[in-house]
Biopython code that builds the backbone (N, CA, C, O; Angstrom):
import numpy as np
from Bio.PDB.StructureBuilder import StructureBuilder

atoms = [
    (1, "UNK", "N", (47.122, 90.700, -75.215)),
    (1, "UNK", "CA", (47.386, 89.282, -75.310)),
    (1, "UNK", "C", (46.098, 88.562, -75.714)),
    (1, "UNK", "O", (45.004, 88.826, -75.216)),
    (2, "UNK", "N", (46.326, 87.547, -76.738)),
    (2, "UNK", "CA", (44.823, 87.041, -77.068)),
    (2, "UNK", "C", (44.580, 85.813, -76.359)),
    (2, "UNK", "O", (45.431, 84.954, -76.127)),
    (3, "UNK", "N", (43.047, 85.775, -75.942)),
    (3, "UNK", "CA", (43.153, 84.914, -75.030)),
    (3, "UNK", "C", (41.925, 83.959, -75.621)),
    (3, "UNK", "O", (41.218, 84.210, -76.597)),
    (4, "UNK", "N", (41.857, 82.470, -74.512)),
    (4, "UNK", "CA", (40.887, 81.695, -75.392)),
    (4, "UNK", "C", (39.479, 82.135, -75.401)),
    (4, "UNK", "O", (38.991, 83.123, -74.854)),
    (5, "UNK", "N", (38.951, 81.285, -76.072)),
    (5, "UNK", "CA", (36.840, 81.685, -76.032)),
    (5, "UNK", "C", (36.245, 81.167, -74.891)),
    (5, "UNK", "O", (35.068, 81.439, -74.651)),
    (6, "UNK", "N", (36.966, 80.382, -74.079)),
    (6, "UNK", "CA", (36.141, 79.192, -73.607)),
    (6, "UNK", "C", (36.477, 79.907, -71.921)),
    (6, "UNK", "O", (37.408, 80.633, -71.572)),
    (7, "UNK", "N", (35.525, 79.459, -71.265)),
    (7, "UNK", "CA", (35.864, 80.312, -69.283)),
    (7, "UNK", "C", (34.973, 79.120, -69.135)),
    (7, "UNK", "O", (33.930, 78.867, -69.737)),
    (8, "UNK", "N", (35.803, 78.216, -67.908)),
    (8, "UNK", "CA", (34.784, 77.145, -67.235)),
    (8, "UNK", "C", (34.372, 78.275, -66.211)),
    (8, "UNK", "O", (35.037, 79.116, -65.606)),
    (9, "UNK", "N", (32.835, 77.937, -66.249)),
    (9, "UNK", "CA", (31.593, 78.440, -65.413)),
    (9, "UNK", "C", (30.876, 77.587, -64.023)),
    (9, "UNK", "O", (30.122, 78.036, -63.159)),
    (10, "UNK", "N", (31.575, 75.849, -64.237)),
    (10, "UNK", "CA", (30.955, 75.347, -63.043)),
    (10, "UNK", "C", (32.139, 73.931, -62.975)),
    (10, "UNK", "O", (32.366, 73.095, -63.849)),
    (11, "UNK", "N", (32.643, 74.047, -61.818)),
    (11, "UNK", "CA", (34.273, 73.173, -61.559)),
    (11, "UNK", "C", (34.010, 72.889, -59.961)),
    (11, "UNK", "O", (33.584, 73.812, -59.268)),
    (12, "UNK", "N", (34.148, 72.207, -59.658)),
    (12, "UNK", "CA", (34.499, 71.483, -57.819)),
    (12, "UNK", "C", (36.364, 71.470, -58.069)),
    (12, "UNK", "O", (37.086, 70.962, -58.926)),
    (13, "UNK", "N", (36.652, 72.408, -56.684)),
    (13, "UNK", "CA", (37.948, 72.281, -56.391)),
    (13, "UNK", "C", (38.311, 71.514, -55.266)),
    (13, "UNK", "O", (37.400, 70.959, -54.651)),
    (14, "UNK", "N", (39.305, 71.400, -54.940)),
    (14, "UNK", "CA", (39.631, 70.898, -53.796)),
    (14, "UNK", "C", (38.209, 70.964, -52.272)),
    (14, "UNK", "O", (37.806, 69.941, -51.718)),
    (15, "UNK", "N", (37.965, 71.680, -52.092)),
    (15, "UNK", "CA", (37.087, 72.171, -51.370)),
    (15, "UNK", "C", (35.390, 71.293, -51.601)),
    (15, "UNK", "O", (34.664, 71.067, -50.633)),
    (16, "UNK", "N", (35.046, 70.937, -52.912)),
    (16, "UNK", "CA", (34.269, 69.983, -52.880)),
    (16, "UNK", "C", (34.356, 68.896, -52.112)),
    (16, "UNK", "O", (34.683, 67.889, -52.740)),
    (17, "UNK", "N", (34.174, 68.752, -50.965)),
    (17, "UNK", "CA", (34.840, 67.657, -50.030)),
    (17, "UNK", "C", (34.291, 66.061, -50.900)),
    (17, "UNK", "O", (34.874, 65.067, -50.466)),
    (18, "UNK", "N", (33.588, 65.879, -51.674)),
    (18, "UNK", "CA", (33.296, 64.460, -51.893)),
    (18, "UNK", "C", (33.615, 64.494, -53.430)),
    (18, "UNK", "O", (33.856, 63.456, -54.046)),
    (19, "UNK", "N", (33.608, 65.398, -53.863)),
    (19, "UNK", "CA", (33.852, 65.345, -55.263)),
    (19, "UNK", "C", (34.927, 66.310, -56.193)),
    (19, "UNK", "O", (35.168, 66.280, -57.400)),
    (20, "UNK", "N", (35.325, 66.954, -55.378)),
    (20, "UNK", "CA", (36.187, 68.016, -55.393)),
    (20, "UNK", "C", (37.770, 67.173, -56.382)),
    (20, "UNK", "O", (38.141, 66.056, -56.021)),
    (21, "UNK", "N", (38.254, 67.660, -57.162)),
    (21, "UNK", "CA", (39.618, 67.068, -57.476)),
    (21, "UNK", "C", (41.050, 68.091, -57.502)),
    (21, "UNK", "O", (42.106, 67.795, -56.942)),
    (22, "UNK", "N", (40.743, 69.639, -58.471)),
    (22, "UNK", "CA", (41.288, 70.025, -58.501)),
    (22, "UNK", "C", (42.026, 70.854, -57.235)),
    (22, "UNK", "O", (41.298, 71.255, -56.327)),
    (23, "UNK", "N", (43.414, 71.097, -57.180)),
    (23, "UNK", "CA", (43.695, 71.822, -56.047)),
    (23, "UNK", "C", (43.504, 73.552, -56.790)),
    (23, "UNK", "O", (43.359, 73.439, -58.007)),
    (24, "UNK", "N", (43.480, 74.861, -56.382)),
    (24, "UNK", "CA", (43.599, 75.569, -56.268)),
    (24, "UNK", "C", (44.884, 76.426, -57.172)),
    (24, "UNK", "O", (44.863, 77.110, -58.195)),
    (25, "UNK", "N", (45.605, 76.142, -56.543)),
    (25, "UNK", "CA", (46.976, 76.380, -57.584)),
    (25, "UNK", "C", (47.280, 76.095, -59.073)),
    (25, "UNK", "O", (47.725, 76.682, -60.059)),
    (26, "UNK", "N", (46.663, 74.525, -58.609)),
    (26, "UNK", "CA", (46.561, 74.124, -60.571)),
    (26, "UNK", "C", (45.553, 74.393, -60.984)),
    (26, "UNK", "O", (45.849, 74.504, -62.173)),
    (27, "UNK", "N", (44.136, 74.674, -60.904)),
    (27, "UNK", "CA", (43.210, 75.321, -61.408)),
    (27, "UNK", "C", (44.099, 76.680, -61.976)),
    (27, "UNK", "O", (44.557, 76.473, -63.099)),
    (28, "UNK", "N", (44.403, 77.929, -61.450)),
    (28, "UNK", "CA", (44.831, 78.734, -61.562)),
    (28, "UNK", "C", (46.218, 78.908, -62.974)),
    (28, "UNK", "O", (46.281, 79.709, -63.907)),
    (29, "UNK", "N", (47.093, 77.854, -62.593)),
    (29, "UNK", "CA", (47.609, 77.473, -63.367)),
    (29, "UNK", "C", (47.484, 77.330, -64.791)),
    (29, "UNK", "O", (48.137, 77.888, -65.673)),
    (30, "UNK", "N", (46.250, 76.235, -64.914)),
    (30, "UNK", "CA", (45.816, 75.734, -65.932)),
    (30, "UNK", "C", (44.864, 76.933, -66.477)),
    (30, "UNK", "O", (44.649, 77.090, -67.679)),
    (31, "UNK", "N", (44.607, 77.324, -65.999)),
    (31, "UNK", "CA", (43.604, 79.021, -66.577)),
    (31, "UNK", "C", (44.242, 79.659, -67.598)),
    (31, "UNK", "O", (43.791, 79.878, -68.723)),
    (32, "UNK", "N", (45.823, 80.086, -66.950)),
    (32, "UNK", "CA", (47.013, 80.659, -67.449)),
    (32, "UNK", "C", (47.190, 79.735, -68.528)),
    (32, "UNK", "O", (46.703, 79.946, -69.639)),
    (33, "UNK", "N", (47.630, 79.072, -68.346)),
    (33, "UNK", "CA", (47.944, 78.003, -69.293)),
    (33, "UNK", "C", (47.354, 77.967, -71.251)),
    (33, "UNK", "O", (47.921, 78.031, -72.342)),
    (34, "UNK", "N", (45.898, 77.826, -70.735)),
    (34, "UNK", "CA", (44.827, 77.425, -71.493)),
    (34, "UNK", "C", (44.855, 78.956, -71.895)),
    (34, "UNK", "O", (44.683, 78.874, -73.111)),
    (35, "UNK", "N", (44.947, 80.041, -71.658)),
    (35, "UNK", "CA", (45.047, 81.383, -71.665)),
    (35, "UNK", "C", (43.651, 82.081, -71.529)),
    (35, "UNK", "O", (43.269, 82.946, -72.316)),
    (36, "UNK", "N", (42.825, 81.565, -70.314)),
    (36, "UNK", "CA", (41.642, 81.448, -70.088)),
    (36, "UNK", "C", (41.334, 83.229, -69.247)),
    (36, "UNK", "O", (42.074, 83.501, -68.301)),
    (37, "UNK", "N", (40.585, 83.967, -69.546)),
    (37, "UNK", "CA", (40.461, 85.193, -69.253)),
    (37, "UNK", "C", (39.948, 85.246, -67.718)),
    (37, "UNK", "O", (40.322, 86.017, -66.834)),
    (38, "UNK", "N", (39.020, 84.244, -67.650)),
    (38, "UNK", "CA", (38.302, 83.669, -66.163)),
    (38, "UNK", "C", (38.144, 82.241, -66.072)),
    (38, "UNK", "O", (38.301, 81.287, -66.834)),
    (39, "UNK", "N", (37.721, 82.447, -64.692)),
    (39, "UNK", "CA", (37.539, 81.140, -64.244)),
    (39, "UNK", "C", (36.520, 80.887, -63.112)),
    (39, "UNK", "O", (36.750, 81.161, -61.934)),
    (40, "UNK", "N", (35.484, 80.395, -63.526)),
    (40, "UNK", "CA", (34.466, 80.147, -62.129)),
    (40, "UNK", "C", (35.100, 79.016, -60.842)),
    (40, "UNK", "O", (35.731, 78.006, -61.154)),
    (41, "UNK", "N", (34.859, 79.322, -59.662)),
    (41, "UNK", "CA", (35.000, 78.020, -58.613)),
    (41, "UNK", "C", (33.825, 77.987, -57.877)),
    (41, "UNK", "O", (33.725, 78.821, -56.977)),
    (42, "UNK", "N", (32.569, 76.916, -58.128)),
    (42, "UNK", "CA", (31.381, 76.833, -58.079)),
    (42, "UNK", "C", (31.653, 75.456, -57.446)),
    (42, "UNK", "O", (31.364, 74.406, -58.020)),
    (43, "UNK", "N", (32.345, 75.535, -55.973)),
    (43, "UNK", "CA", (32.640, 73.837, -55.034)),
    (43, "UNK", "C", (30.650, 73.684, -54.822)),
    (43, "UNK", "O", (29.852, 74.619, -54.760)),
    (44, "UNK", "N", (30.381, 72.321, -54.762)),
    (44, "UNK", "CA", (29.318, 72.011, -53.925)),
    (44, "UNK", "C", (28.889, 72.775, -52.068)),
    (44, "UNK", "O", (29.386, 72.524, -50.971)),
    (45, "UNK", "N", (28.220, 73.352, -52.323)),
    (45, "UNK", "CA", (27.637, 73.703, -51.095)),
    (45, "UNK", "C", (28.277, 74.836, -50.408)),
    (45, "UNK", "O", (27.761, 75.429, -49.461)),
    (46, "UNK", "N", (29.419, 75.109, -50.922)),
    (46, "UNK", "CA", (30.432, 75.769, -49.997)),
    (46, "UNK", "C", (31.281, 76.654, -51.017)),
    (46, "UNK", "O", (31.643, 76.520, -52.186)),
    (47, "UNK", "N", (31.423, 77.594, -50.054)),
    (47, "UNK", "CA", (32.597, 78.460, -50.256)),
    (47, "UNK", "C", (34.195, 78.767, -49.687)),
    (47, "UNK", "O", (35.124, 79.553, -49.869)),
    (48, "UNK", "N", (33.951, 77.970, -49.143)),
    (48, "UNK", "CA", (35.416, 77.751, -48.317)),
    (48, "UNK", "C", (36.598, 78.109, -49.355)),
    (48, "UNK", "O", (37.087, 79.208, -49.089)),
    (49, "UNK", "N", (37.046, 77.627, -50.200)),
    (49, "UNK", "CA", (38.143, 78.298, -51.038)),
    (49, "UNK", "C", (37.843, 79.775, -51.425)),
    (49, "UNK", "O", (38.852, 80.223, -51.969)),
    (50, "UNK", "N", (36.920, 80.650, -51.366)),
    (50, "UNK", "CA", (37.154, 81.569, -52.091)),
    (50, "UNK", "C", (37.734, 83.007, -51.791)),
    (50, "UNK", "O", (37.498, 84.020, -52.448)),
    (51, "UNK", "N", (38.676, 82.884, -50.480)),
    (51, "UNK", "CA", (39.647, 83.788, -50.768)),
    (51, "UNK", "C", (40.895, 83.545, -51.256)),
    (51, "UNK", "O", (41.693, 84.232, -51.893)),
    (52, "UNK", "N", (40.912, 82.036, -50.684)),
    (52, "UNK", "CA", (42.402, 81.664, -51.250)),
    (52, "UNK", "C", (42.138, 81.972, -53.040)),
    (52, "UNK", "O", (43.046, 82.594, -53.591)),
    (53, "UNK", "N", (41.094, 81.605, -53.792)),
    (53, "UNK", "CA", (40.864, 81.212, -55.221)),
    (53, "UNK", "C", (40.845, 82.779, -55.647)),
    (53, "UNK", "O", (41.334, 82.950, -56.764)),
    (54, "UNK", "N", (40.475, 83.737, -55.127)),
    (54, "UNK", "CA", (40.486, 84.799, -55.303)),
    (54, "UNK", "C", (42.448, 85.882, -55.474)),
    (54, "UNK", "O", (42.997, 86.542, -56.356)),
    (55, "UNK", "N", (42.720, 85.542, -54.348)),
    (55, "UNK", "CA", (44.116, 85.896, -53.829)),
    (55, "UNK", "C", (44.959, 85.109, -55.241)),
    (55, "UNK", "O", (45.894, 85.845, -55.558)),
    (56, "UNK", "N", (44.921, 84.321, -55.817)),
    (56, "UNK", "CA", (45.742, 83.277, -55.926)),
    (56, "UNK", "C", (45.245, 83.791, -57.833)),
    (56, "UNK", "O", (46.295, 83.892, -58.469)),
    (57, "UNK", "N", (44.410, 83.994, -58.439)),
    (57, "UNK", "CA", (43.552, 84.161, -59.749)),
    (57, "UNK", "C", (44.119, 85.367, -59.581)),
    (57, "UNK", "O", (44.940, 85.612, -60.464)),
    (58, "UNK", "N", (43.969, 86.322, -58.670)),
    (58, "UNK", "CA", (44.014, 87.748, -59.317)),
    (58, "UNK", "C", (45.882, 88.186, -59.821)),
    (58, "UNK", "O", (46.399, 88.803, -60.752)),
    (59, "UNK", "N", (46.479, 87.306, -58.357)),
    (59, "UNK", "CA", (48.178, 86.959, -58.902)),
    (59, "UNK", "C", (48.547, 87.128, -60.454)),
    (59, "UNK", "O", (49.127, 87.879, -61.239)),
    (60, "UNK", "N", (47.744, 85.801, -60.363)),
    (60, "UNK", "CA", (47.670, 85.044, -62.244)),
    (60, "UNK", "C", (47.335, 85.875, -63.029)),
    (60, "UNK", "O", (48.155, 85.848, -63.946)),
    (61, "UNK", "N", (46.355, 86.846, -63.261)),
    (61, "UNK", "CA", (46.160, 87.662, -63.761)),
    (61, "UNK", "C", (44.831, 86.920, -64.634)),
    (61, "UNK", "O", (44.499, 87.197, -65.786)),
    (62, "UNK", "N", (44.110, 85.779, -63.610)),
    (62, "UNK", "CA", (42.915, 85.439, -64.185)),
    (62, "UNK", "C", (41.725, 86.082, -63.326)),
    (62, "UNK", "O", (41.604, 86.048, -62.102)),
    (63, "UNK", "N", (40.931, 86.639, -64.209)),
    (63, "UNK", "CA", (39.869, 87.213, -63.307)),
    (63, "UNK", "C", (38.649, 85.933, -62.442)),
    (63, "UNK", "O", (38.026, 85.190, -63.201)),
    (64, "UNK", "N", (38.460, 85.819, -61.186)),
    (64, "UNK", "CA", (37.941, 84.668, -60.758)),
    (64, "UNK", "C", (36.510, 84.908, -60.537)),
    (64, "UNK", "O", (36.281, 85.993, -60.002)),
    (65, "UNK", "N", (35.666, 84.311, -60.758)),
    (65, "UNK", "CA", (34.175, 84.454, -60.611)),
    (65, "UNK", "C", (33.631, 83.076, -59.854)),
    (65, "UNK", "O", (33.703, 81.859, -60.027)),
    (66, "UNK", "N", (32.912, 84.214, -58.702)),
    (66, "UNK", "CA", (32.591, 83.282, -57.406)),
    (66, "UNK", "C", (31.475, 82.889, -57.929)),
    (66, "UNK", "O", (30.795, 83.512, -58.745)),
    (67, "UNK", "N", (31.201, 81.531, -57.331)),
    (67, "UNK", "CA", (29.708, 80.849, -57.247)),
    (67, "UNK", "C", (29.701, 79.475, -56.432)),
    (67, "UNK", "O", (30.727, 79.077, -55.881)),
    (68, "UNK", "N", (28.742, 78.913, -56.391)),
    (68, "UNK", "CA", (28.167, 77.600, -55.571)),
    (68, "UNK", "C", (27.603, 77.343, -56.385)),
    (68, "UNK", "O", (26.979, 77.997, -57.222)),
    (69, "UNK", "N", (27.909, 75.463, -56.078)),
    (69, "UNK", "CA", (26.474, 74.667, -56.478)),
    (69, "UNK", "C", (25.956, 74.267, -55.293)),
    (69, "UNK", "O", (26.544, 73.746, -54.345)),
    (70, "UNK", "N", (24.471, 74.631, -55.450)),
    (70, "UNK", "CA", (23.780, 74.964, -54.224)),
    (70, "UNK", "C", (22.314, 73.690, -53.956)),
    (70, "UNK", "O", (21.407, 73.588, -54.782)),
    (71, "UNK", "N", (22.365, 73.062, -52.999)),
    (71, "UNK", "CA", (21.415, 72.569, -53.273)),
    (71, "UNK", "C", (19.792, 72.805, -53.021)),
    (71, "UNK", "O", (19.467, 73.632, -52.168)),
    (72, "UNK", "N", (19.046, 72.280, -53.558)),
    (72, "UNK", "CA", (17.725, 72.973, -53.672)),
    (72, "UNK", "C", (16.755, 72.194, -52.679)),
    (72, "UNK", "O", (16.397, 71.029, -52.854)),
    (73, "UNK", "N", (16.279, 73.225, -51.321)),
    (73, "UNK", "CA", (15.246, 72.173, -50.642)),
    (73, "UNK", "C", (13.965, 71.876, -51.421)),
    (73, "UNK", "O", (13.336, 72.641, -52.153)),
    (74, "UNK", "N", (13.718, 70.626, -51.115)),
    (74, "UNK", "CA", (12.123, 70.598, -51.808)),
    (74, "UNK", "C", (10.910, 71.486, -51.050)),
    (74, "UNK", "O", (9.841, 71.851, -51.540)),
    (75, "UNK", "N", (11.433, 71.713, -49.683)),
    (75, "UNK", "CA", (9.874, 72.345, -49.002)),
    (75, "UNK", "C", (11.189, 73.678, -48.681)),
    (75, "UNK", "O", (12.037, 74.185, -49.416)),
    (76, "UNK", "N", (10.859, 73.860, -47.383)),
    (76, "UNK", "CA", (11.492, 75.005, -46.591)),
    (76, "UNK", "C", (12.855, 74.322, -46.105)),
    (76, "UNK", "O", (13.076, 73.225, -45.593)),
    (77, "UNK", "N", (13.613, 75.299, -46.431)),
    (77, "UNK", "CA", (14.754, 74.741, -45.736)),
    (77, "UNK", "C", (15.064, 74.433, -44.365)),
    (77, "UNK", "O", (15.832, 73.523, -44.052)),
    (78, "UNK", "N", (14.342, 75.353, -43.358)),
    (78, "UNK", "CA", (14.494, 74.994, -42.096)),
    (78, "UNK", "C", (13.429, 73.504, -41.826)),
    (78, "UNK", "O", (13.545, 73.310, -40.615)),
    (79, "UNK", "N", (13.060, 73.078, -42.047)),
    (79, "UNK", "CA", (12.668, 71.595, -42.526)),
    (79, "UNK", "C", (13.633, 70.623, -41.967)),
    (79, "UNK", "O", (14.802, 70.713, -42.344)),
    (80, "UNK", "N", (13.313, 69.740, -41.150)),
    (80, "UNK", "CA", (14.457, 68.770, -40.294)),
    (80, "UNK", "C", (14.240, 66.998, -40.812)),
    (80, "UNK", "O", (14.676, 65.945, -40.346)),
    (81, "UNK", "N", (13.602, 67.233, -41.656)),
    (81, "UNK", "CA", (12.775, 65.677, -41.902)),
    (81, "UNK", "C", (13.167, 65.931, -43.340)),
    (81, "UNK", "O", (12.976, 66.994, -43.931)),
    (82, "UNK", "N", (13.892, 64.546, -43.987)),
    (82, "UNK", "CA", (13.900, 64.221, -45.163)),
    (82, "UNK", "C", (13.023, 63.901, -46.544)),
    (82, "UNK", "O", (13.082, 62.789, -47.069)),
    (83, "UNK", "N", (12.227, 64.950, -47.068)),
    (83, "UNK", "CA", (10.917, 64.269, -47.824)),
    (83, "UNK", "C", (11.502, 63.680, -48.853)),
    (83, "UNK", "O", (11.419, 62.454, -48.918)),
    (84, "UNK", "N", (12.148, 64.334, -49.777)),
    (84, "UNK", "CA", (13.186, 63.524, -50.837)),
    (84, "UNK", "C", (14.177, 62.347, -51.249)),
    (84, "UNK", "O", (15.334, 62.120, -50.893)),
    (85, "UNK", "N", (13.347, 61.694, -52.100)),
    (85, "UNK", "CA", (14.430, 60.458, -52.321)),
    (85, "UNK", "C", (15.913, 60.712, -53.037)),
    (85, "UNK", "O", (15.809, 61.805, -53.595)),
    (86, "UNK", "N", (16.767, 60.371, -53.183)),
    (86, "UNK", "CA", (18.020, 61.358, -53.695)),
    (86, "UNK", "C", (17.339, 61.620, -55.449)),
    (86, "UNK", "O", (17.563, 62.705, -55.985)),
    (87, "UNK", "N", (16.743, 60.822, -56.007)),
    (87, "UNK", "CA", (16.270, 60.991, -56.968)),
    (87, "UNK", "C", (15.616, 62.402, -57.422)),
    (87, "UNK", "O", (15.807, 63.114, -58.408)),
    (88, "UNK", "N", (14.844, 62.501, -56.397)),
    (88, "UNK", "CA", (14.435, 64.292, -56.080)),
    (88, "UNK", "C", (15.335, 65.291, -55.983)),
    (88, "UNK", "O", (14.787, 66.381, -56.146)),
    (89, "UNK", "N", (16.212, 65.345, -55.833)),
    (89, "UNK", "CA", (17.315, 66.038, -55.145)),
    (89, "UNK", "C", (17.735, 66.684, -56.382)),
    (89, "UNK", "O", (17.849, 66.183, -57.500)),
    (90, "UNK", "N", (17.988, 68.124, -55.918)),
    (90, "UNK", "CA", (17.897, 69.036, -57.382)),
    (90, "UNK", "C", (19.350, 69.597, -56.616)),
    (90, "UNK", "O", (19.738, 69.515, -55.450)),
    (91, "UNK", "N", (20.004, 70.257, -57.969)),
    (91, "UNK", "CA", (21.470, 71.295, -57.584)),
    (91, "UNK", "C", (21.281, 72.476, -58.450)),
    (91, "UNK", "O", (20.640, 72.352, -59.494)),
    (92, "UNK", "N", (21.875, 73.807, -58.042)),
    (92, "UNK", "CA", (21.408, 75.133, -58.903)),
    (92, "UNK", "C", (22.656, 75.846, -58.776)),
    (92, "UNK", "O", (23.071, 76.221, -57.679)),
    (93, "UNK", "N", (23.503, 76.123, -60.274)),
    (93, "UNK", "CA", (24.905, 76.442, -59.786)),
    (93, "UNK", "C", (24.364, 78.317, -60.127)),
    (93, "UNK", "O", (23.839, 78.987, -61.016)),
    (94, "UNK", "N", (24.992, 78.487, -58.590)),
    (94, "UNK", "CA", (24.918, 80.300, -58.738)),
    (94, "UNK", "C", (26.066, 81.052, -58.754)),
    (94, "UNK", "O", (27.065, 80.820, -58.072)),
    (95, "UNK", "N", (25.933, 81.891, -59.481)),
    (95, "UNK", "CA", (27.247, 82.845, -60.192)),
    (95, "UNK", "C", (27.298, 84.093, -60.134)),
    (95, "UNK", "O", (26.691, 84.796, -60.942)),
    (96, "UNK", "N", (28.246, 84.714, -58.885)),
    (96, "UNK", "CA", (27.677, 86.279, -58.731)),
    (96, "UNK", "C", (28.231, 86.899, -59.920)),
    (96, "UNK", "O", (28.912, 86.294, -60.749)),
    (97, "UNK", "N", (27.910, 88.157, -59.978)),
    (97, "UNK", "CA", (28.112, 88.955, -60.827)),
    (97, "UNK", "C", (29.055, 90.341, -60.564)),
    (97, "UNK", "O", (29.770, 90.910, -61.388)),
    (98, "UNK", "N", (28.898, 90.580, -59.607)),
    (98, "UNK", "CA", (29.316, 91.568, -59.040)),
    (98, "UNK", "C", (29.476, 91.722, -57.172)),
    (98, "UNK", "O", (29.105, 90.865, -56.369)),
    (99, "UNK", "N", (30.044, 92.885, -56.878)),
    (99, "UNK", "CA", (30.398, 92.426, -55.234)),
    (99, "UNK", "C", (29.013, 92.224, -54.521)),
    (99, "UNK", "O", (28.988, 91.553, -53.489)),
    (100, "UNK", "N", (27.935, 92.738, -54.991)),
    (100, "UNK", "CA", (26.632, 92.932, -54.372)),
    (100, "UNK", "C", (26.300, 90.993, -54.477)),
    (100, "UNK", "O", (26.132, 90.269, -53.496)),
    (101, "UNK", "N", (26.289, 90.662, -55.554)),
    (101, "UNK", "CA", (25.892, 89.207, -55.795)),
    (101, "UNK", "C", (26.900, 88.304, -55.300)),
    (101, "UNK", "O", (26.511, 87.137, -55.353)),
    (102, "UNK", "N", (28.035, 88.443, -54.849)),
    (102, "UNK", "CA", (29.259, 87.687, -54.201)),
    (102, "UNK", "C", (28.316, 87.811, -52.620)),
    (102, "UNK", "O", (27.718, 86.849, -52.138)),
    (103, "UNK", "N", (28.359, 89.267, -51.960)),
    (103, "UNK", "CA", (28.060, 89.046, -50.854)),
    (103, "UNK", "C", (26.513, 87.691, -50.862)),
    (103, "UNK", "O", (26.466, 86.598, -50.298)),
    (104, "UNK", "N", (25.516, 88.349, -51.689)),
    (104, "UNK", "CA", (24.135, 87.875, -51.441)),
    (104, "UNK", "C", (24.352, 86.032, -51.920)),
    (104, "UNK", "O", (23.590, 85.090, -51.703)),
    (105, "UNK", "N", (25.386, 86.056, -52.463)),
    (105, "UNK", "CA", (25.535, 84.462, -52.417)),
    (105, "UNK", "C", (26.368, 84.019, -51.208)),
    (105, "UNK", "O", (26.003, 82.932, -50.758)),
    (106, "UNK", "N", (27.275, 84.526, -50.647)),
    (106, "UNK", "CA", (28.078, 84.413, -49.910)),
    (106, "UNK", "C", (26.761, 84.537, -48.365)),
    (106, "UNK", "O", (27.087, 83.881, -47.375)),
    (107, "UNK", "N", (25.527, 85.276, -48.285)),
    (107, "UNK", "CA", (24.648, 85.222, -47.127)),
    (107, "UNK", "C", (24.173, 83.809, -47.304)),
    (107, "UNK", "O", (24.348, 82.957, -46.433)),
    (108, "UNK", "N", (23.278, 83.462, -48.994)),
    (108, "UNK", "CA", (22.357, 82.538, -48.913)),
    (108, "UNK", "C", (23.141, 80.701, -48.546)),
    (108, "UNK", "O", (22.610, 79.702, -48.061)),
    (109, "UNK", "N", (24.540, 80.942, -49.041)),
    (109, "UNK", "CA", (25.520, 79.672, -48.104)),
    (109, "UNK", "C", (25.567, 79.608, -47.062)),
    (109, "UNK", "O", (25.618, 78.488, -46.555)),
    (110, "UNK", "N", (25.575, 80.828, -46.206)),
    (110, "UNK", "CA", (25.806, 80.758, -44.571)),
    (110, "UNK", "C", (24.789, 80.024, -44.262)),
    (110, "UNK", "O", (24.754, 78.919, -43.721)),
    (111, "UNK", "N", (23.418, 81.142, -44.878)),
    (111, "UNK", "CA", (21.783, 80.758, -43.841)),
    (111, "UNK", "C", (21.751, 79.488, -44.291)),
    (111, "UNK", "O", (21.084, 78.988, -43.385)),
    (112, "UNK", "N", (22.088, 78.224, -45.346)),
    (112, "UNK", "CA", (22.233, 76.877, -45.449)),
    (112, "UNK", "C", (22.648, 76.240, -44.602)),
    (112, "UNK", "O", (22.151, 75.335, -43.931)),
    (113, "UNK", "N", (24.022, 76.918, -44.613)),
    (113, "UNK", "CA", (24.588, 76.214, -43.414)),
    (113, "UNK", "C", (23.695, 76.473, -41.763)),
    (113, "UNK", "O", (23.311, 75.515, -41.092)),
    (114, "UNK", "N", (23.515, 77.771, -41.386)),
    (114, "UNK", "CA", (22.615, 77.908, -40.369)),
    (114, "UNK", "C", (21.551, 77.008, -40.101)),
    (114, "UNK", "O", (21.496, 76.142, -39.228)),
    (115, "UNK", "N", (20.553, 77.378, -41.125)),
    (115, "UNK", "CA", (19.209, 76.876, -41.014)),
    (115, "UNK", "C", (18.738, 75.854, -41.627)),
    (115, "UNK", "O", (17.773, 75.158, -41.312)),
    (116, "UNK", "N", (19.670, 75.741, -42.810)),
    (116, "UNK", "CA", (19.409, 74.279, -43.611)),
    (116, "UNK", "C", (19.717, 72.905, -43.007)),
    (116, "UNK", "O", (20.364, 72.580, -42.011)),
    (117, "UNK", "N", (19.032, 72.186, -43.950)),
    (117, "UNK", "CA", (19.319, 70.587, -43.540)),
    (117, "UNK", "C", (20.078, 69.984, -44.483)),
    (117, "UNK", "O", (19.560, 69.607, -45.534)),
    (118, "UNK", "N", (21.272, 69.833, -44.254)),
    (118, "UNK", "CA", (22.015, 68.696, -44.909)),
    (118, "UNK", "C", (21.943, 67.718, -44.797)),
    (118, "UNK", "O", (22.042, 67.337, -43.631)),
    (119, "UNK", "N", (21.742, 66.700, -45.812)),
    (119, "UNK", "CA", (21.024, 65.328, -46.035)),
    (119, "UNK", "C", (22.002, 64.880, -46.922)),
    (119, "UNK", "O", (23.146, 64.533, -46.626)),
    (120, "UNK", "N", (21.343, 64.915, -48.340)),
    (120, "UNK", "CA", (21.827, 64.919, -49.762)),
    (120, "UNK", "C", (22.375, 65.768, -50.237)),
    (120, "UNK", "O", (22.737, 65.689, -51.411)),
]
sb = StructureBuilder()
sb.init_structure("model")
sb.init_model(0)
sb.init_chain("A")
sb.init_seg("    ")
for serial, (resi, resn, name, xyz) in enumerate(atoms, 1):
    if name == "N":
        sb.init_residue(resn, " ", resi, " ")
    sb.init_atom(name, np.array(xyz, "f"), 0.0, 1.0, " ", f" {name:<3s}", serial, name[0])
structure = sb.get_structure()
């Protein structure tokens, strides 16, 4: 089956809690649709959709590629004090590659959540 050229690489789904639009299903959908071979779900900060996005893509018969947009501390993350004006405030969308890079992105979200400071 020929499929298109184009694979979005960085999308907020539902799960982007502030910026998030698409739900899950219609992402998936629209993959099919568009006759899209893959599809990245790179929510802000989080991974929370990605078994459902996983379960739900592989159905479809779209291959799904995990990632985050991750945000970047300016000093150390375990850092409790705000040095950055939002102006400073950097984002770095990461895209595993394989199960080794799913897990090692899937650690460096947790220890955020653990040890990081959410601010911005």
């Amino acid at each position: 089956m020929p499929h298109a050229e184009f694979v979005h690489l960085h999308l907020h789904t539902e799960y982007s809690l502030l910026d998030g639009a698409i739900k899950i299903d219609r992402l998936v959908e629209k993959a099919r649709e568009f006759k899209m071979p893959a599809v990245a779900m790179t929510d802000h900060g989080n991974m929370f959709g990605a078994v459902e996005f996983y379960e739900k893509a592989r159905k479809a018969g779209v291959k799904p590629i995990f990632g985050c947009e991750t945000y970047v501390a300016p000093g150390d993350r375990r850092e409790k004090e705000s040095r950055a004006s939002y102006a400073d405030t950097n984002h770095l969308v990461l895209l595993a590659m394989n199960k080794k890079g799913c897990q090692n992105l899937v650690r460096l979200v947790s220890l955020a959540y653990l040890e990081g400071f959410y601010y911005k």
